[in-house]
C-alpha positions in Angstrom: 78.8 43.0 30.0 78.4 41.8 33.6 75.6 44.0 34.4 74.2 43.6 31.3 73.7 39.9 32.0 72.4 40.4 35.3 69.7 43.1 33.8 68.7 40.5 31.6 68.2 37.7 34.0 65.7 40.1 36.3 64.0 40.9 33.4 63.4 37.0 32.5 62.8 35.7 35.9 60.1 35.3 35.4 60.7 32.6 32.7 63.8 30.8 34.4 62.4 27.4 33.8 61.4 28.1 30.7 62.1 25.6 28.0 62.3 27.1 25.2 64.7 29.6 23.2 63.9 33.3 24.2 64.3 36.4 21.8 63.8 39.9 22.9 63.3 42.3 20.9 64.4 45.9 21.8 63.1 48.9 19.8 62.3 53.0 20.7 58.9 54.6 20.3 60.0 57.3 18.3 62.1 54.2 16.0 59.1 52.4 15.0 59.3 53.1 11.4 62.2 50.7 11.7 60.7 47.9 13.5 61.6 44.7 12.3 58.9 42.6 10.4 60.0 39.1 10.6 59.6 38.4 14.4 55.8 36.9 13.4 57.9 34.3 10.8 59.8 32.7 13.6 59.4 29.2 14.8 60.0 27.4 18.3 61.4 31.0 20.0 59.5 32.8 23.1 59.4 36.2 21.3 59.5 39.3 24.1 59.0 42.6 22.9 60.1 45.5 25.0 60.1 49.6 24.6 64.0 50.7 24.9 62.5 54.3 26.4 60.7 52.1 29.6 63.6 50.2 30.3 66.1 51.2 33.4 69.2 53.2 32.8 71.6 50.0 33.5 69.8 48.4 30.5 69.6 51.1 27.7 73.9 51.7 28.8 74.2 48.1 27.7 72.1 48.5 24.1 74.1 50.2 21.9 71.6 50.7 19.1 67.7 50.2 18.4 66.4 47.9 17.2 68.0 44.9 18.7 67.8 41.2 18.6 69.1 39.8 21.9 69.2 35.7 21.5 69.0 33.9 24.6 69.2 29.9 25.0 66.7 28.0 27.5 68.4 28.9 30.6 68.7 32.6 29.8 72.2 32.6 28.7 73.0 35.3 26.2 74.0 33.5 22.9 73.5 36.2 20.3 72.9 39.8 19.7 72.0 41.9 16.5 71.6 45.3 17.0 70.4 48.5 14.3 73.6 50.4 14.3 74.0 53.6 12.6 71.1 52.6 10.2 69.2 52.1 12.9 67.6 49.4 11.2 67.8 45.6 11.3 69.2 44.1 8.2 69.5 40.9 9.5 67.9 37.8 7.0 65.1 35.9 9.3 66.6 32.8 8.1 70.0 33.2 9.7 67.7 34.3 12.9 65.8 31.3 13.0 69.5 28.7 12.2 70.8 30.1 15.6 67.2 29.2 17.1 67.3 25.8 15.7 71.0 25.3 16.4 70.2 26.7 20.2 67.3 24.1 20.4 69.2 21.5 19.0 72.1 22.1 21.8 69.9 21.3 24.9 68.9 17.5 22.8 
């Protein structure tokens, strides 16, 4: 989980100051009839969308399944995780996606 985390923060960097909640959002090119069609419906979340295949080995260890919803709060600590399993498929509802955003944004207040 360790390395996980530390994969994740070099891959954000980038937005370390960033104020806002980040989702990333991890499919496979030969998965996209699978992709998840909500991310557009979100409110108040940085949405990153990255290909599983392109990613470095330490990464794809860490992601059990495509696709994948990895939550992260404002400072880029992992808060939650939703991930295809044997479906691979997301069957998660957008509203409970967008409640952890909210209750993430409403943390840092």
């Amino acid at each position: 989980m360790k390395t996980f985390l530390l994969v994740i923060s070099l891959l954000f960097s980038v937005n370390l100051y960033s104020q806002k909640v980040t989702l990333l959002y991890v499919n496979s090119s030969w998965n996209k009839s699978n992709d998840y069609k909500h991310l557009s419906t979100l409110k108040n979340v940085r949405v990153l969308k990255v290909n599983y295949d392109d990613q470095p080995k330490k990464f794809r260890e860490q992601v059990k399944s495509v696709p994948a919803i990895i939550l992260f709060d404002e400072n880029n600590k992992l808060k939650r995780v939703w991930q295809g399993g044997l479906s691979m498929s997301l069957n998660v509802d957008p509203k409970d996606i967008q409640a952890m955003v909210n209750k993430i944004s409403n943390e840092k207040k």
